[in-house]
C-alpha distance (Angstrom), angle and dihedral (degrees) to the residues before:
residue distance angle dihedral
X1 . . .
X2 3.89 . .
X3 3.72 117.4 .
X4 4.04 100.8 -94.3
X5 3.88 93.0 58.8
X6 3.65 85.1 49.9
X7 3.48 97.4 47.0
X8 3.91 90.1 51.0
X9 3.70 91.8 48.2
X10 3.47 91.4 54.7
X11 3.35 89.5 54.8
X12 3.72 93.5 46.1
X13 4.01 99.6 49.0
X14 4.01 104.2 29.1
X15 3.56 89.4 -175.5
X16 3.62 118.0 90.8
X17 3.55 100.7 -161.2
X18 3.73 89.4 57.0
X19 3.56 102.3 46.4
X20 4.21 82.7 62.6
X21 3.67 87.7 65.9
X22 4.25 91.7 61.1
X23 3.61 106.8 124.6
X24 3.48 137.2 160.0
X25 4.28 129.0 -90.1
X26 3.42 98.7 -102.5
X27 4.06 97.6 51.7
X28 4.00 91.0 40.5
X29 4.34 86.8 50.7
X30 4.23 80.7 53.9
X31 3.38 95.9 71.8
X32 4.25 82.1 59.2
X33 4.03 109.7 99.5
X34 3.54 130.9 -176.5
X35 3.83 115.1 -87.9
X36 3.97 98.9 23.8
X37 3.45 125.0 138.1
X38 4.23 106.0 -124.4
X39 3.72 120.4 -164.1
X40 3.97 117.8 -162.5
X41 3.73 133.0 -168.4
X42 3.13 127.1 -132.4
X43 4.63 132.9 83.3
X44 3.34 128.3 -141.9
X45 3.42 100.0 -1.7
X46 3.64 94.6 -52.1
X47 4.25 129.4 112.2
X48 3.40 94.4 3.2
X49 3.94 121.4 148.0
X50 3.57 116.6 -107.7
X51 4.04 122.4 164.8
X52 4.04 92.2 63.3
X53 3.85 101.7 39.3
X54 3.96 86.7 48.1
X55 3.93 88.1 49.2
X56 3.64 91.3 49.2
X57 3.59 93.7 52.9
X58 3.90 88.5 48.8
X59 3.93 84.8 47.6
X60 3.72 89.1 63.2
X61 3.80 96.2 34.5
X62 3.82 98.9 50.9
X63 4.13 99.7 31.5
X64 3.26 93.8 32.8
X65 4.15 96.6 -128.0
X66 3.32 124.2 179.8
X67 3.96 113.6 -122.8
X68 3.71 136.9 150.3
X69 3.40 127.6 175.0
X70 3.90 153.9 177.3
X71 4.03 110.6 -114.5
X72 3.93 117.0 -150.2
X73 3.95 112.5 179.4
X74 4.10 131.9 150.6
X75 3.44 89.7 -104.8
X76 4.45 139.0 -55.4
X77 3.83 113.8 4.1
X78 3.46 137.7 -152.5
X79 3.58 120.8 -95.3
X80 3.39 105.9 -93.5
X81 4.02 90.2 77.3
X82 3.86 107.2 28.8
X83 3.64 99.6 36.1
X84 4.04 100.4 27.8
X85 3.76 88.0 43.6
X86 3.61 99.8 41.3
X87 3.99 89.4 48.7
X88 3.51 93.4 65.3
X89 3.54 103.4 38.7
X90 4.43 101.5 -101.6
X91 3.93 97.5 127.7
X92 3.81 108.7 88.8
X93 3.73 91.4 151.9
X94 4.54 132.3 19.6
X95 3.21 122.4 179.7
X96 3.26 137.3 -174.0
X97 3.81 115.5 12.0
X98 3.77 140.8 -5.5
X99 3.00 148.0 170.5
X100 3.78 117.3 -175.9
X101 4.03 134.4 118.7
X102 3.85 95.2 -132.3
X103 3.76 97.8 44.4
X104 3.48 96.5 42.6
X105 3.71 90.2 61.4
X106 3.70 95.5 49.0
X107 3.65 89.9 50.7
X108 4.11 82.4 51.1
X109 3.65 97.5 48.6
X110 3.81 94.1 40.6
X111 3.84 106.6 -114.4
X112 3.52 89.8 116.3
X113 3.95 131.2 43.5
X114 4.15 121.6 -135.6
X115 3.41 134.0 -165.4
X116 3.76 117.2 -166.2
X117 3.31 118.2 -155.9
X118 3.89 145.1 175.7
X119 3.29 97.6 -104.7
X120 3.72 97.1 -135.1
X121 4.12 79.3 73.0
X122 3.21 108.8 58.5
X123 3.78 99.4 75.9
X124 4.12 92.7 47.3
X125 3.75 83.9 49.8
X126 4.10 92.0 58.2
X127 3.69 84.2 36.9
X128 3.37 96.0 54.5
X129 3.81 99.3 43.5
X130 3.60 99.2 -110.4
X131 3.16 103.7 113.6
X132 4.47 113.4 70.6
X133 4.26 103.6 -93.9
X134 3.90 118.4 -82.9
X135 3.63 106.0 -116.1
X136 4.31 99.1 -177.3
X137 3.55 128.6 10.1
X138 4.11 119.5 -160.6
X139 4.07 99.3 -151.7
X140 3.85 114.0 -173.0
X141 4.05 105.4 -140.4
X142 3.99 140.1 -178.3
X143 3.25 93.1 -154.3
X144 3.79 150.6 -22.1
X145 3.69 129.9 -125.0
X146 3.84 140.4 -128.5
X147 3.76 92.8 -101.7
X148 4.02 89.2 48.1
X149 3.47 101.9 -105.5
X150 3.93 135.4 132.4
X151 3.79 134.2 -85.6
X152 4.10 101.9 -168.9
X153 3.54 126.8 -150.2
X154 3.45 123.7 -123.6
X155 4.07 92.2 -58.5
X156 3.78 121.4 77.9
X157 3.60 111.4 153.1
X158 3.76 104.6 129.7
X159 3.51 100.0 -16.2
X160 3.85 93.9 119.4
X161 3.49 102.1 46.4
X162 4.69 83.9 46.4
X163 3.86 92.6 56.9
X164 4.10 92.3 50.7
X165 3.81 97.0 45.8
X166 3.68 100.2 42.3
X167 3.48 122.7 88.5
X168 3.98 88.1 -143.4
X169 3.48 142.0 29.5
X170 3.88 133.8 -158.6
X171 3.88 111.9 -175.0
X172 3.91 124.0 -170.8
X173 3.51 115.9 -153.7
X174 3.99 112.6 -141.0
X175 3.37 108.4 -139.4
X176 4.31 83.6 -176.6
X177 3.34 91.3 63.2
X178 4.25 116.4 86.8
X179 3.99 118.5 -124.7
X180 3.24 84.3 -126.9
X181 4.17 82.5 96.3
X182 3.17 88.3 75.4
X183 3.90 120.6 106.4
X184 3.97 83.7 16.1
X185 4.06 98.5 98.4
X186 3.76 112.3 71.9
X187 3.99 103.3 -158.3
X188 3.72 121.3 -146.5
X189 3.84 127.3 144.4
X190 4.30 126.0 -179.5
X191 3.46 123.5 -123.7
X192 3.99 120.3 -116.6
X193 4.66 107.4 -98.2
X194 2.54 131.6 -63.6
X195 3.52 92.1 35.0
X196 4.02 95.9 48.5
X197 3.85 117.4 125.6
X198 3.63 125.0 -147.1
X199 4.29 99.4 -98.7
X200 3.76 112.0 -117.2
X201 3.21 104.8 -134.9
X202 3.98 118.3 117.1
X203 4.05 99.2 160.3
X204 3.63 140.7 38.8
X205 3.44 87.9 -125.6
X206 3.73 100.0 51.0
X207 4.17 118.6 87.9
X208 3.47 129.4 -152.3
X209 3.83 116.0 172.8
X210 3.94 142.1 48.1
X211 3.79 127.3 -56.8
X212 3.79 83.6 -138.2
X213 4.18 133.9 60.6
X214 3.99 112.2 -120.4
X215 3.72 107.9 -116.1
X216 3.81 130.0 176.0
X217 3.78 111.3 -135.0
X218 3.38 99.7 -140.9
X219 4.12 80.9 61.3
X220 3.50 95.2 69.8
X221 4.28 113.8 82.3
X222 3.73 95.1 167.3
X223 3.81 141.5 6.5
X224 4.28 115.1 -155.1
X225 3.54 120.3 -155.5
X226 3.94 115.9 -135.7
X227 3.31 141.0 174.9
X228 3.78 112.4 -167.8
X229 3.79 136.9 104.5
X230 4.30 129.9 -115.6
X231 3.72 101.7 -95.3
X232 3.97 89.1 -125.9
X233 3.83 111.3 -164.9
X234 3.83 121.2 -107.4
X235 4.08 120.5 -106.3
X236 3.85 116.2 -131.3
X237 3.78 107.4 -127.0
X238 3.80 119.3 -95.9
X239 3.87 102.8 -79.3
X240 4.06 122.9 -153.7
X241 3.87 89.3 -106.4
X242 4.24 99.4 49.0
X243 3.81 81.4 41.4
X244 3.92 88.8 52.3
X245 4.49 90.5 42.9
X246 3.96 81.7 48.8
X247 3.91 88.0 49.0
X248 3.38 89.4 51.2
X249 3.78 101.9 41.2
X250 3.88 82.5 48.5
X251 3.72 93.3 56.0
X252 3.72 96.5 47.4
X253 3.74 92.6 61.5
X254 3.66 95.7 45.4
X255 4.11 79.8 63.3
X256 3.63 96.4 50.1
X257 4.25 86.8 48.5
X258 3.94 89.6 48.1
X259 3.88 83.8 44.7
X260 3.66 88.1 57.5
X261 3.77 83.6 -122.0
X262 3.90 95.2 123.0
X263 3.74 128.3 22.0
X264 3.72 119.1 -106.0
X265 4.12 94.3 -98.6
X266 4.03 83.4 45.5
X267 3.75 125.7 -143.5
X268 4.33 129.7 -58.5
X269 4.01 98.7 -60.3
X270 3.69 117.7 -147.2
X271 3.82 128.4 -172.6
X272 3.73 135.1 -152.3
X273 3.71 112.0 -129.3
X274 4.41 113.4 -97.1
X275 3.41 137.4 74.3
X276 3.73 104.3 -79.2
X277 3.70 88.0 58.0
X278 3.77 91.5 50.1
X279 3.82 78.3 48.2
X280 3.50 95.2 65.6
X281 4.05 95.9 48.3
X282 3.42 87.0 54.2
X283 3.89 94.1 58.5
X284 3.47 89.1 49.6
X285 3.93 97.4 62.4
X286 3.66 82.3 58.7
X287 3.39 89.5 48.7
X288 3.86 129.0 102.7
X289 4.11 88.6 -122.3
X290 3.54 121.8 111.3
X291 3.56 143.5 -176.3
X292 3.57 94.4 29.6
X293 4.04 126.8 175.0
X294 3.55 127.9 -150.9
X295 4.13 129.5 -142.6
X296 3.51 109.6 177.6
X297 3.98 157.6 111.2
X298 3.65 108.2 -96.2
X299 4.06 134.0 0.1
X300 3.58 111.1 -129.7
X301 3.99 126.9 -161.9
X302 4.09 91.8 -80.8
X303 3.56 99.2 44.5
X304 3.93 84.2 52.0
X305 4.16 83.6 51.5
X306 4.10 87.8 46.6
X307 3.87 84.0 59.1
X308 4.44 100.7 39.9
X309 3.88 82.2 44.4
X310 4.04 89.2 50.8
X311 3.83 93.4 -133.8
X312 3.94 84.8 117.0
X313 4.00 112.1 42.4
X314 4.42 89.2 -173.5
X315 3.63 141.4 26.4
X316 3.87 118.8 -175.0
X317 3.83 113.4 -172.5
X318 3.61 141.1 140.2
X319 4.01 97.7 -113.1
X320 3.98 144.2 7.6
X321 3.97 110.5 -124.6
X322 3.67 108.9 157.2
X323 4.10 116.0 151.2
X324 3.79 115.1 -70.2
X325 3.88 88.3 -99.0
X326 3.77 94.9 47.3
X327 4.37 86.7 42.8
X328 3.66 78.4 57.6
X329 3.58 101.4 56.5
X330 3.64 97.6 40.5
X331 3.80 96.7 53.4
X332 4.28 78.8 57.3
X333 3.29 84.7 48.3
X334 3.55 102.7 39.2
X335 4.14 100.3 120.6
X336 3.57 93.7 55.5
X337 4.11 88.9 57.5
X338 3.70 90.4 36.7
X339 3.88 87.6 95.2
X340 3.84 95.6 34.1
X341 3.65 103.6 58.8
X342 3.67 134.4 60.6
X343 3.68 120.6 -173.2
X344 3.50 112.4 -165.0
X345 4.21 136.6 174.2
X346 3.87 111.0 -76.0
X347 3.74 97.9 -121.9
X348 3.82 77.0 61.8
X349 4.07 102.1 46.5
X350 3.65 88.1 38.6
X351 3.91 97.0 40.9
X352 4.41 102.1 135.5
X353 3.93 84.5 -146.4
X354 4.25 96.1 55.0
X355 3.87 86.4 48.9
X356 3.75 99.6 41.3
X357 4.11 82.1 46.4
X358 3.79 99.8 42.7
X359 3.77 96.3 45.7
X360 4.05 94.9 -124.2
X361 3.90 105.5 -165.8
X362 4.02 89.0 -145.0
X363 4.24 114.9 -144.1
X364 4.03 111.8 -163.1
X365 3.46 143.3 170.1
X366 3.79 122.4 -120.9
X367 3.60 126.6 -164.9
X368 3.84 98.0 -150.2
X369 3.71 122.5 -9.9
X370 4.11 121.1 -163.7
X371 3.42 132.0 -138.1
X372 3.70 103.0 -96.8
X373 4.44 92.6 48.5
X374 3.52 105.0 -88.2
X375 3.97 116.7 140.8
X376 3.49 131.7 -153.4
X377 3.55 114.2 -164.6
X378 3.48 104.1 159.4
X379 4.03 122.0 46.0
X380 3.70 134.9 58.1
X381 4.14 110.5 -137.9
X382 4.17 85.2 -7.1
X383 3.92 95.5 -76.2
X384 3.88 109.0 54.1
X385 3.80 111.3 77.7
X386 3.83 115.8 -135.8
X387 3.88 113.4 -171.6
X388 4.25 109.3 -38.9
X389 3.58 133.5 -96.9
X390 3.83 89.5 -88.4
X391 3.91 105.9 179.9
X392 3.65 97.6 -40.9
X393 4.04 83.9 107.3
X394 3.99 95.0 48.4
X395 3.73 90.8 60.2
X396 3.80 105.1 31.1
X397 3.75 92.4 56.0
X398 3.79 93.1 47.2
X399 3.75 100.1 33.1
X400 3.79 125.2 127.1
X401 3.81 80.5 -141.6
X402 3.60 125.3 7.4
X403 3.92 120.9 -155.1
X404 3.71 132.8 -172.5
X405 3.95 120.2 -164.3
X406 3.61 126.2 -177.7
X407 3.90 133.7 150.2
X408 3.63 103.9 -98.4
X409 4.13 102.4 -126.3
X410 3.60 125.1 29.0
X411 4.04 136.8 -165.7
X412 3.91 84.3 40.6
X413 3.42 92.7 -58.0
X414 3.82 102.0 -47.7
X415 4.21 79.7 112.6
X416 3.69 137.0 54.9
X417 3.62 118.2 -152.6
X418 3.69 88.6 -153.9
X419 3.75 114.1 58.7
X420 4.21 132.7 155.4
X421 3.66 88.6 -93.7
X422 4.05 143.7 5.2
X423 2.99 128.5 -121.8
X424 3.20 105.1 -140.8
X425 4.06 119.2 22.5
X426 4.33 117.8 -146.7
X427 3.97 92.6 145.2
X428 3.99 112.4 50.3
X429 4.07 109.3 -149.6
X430 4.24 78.3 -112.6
X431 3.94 84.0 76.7
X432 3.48 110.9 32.8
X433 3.66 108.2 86.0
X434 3.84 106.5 168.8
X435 4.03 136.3 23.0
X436 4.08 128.9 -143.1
X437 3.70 126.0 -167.4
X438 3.93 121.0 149.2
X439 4.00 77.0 -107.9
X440 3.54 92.4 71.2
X441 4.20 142.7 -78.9
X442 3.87 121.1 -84.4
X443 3.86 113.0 -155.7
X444 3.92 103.0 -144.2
X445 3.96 99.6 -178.8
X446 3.48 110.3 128.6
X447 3.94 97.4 5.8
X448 3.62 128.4 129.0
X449 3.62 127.7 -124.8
X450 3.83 90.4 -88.6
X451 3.43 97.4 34.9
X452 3.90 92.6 58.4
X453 3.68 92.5 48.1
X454 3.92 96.4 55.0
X455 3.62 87.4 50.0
X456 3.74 96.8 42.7
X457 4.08 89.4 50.7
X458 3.85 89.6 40.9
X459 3.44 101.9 53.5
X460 4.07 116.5 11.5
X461 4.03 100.4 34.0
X462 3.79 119.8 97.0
X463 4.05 120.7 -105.1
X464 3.38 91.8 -116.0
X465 3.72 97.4 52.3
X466 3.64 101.9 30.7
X467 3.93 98.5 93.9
X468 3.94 94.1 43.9
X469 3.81 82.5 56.1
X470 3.67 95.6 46.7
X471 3.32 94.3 48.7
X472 3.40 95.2 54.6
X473 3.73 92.8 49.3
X474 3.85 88.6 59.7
X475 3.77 95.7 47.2
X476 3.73 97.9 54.5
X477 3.81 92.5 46.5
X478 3.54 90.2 50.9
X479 3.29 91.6 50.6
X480 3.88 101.0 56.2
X481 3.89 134.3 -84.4
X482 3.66 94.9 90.4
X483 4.08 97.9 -177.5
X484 3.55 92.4 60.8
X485 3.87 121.2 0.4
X486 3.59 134.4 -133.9
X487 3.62 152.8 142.0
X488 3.63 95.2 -145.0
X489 4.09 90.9 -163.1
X490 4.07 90.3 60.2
X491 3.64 102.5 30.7
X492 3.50 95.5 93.3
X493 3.51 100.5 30.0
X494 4.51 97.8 101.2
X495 3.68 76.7 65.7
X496 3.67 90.2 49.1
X497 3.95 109.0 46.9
X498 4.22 90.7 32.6
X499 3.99 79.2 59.8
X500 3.92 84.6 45.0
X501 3.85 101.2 36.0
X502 3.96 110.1 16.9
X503 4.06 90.0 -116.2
X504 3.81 132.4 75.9
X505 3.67 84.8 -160.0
């Protein structure tokens, strides 16, 4: 080791009792054993470890060793974990979110079990003992302090609550990643009732914890040094129809401002992860709003623009996972955001009291919506999961105002997005509050049943599907259940004959 790399890892791990415990992948991955319970850092594919889950997947792949294990994460990882792992057979158990190919059709074939979760849940589960013990958690790090403990990357999520439940931590220290992380995180975990305080925080702005994760030295067995970047996930370019759903989104909340519904700078935004929510934040640098804030999971490329452009002057979330070109420009840029951004735990970002207190206006993407509000978000056809419910549920429950956007046909029109019924319900019409195609928005507060359906046909559905809807909408009120119509034999049949034909039409 010449003296520059030592130099750097001295100024990486300050401790010197730690940096003797610097091994390499392979040796760290040893302390792995079949039927553990492994909890990784990391959300949305940002700050999650890398160098040891790849060399335990090798492990299996090249020795043939026989592990399975229960993964706990923040939320999707990188592909070194759910795609490595899943490829040679490691994931027994997932939970809460993901987002890969591979896994997602081992979770649909049932060789591996999921549990999806709001992700405000999952620490309060650990917390609570629910969930089986963590024995190791793999924490990606920047740095590590004096005292021993953790400088995080640019992925909290449940990082803080991993390190104090497990009995053992691994950490890899990221020499890709700029110092300039550091002072970004703002630390604060809840106690477990009836000890829980009321959390002081009253503004996005405002922070209240550490810059640094609590860690017991004794914790750590290993530390790897890496060197190689989150494999963020690429944004499709704004099309003409998410520019026309931002449009309208956009539009809507100039009415609520002229209503004197919403101040002029608005209320906390948050996002949903995707491209038609990046969409939407892209409209609004355009926009004539200023002084915006942001309270939300993850900031994407355009929320980063919102704050260069100084439309936004804050975003708190609980990671950074912008497209591997914009990941690159914003570690360049990393000073200027330095004051900008505060990435906090996920039981924090997510909390239902900070968004019912702060007013969020909450902006999430549906998969198929139906004609009375409800949202599914989650499964294909009603039994093939998709992604998760992630924290789309956290925020539209507790939401000042809660919208949904989603194109309004999919498959080139083979699919409508709205139908009679879903097939699968994550948003209950109680929480969804406002719809977004590039047809147009429908404001459902304080609508009945019927009343939201008319407006949902009239102004969000396709063309081509809009009289098909209609008509059904006549037929089951005609034919009894007033409050809410149905004909409970054909409500589910679009699903039915697109799975039988290819075409809802």
């Amino acid at each position: 080791m010449n003296i520059s790399n030592m130099k750097d890892i001295k100024e990486r791990i300050r401790n010197e009792e730690i940096r003797e415990k610097i091994t390499n992948d392979f040796k760290a991955s040893l302390l792995i054993k079949d039927g553990m319970t492994i909890a990784v850092s990391g959300f949305t594919p940002s700050g999650y470890p890398k160098a040891v889950p790849m060399a335990l997947a090798n492990r299996v792949k090249k020795n043939g060793d026989e592990l399975r294990l229960n993964l706990y994460s923040g939320a999707s990882l990188g592909p070194e974990i759910d795609k490595a792992w899943t490829e040679v057979g490691i994931i027994s158990k997932r939970l809460p979110y993901q987002t890969t190919d591979e896994l997602r059709h081992k979770i649909n074939a049932g060789e591996v079990e999921y549990l999806d979760m709001h992700l405000s849940h999952m620490p309060q589960y650990i917390n609570y003992d629910m969930l089986p013990e963590i024995d190791i958690a793999i924490v990606e790090a920047v740095a590590i302090t004096e005292d021993g403990f953790v400088i995080p990357t640019m992925g909290i999520g449940n990082t803080p609550t991993f390190i104090e439940k497990a009995k053992q931590v691994i950490i890899e220290i990221n020499l890709a990643k700029p110092l300039g992380y550091e002072g970004m995180a703002d630390i604060y975990t809840t106690k477990n009732p009836p000890n829980r305080k009321p959390i002081p925080l009253n503004h996005s702005s405002e922070r209240i914890g550490t810059h640094y994760i609590s860690c017991e030295k004794e914790k750590i067995k290993a530390i790897v040094l890496t060197h190689t970047q989150d494999k963020t996930r690429d944004l499709t370019g704004v099309s003409p129809v998410s520019n026309r759903i931002s449009e309208n989104i956009i539009s809507f909340l100039r009415g609520e401002v002229k209503a004197n519904r919403l101040p002029s700078d608005l209320l906390p935004l948050q996002s949903g992860v995707g491209s038609v929510a990046n969409a939407v934040f892209y409209g609004l640098c355009h926009s004539e709003f200023e002084n915006l804030t942001c309270y939300t999971e993850v900031v994407q490329d355009s929320m980063l623009d919102l704050l260069r452009c100084g439309k936004a002057k804050i975003a708190s979330a609980t990671a950074v996972s912008p497209s591997p070109e914009g990941l690159y420009k914003f570690e360049k840029e990393i000073e200027f955001f330095k004051d900008k951004i505060i990435l906090r735990p996920q039981e924090i970002s997510n909390n239902p009291e900070i968004i019912r207190r702060l007013g969020v206006i909450a902006i999430n993407t549906a998969m198929e919506i139906d004609i009375y509000g409800n949202v599914n978000s989650t499964h294909l056809m009603g039994t093939k999961i998709m992604n998760g419910i992630g924290g789309s549920g956290d925020f539209a429950r507790n939401a000042a105002i809660s919208i949904f956007a989603t194109e309004s046909i999919a498959k080139k029109g083979a699919i409508s997005s709205i139908v009679p019924m879903v097939s699968h319900v994550d948003h209950t019409e109680h929480d969804v509050m406002v719809i977004a195609t590039e047809q147009g928005y429908a404001d459902l507060r304080g609508l009945s049943p019927k009343e939201r359906a008319l407006k949902i046909i009239n102004q969000c559905v396709h063309p081509d599907y809009r009289p098909l809807l209609m008509d059904y909408f006549h037929r089951a009120f005609s034919q009894g259940g007033k409050h809410t119509p149905h004909i409970l034999s054909e409500a589910l049949s679009w699903h039915i004959k697109y799975m039988e034909t290819g075409s809802m039409k």
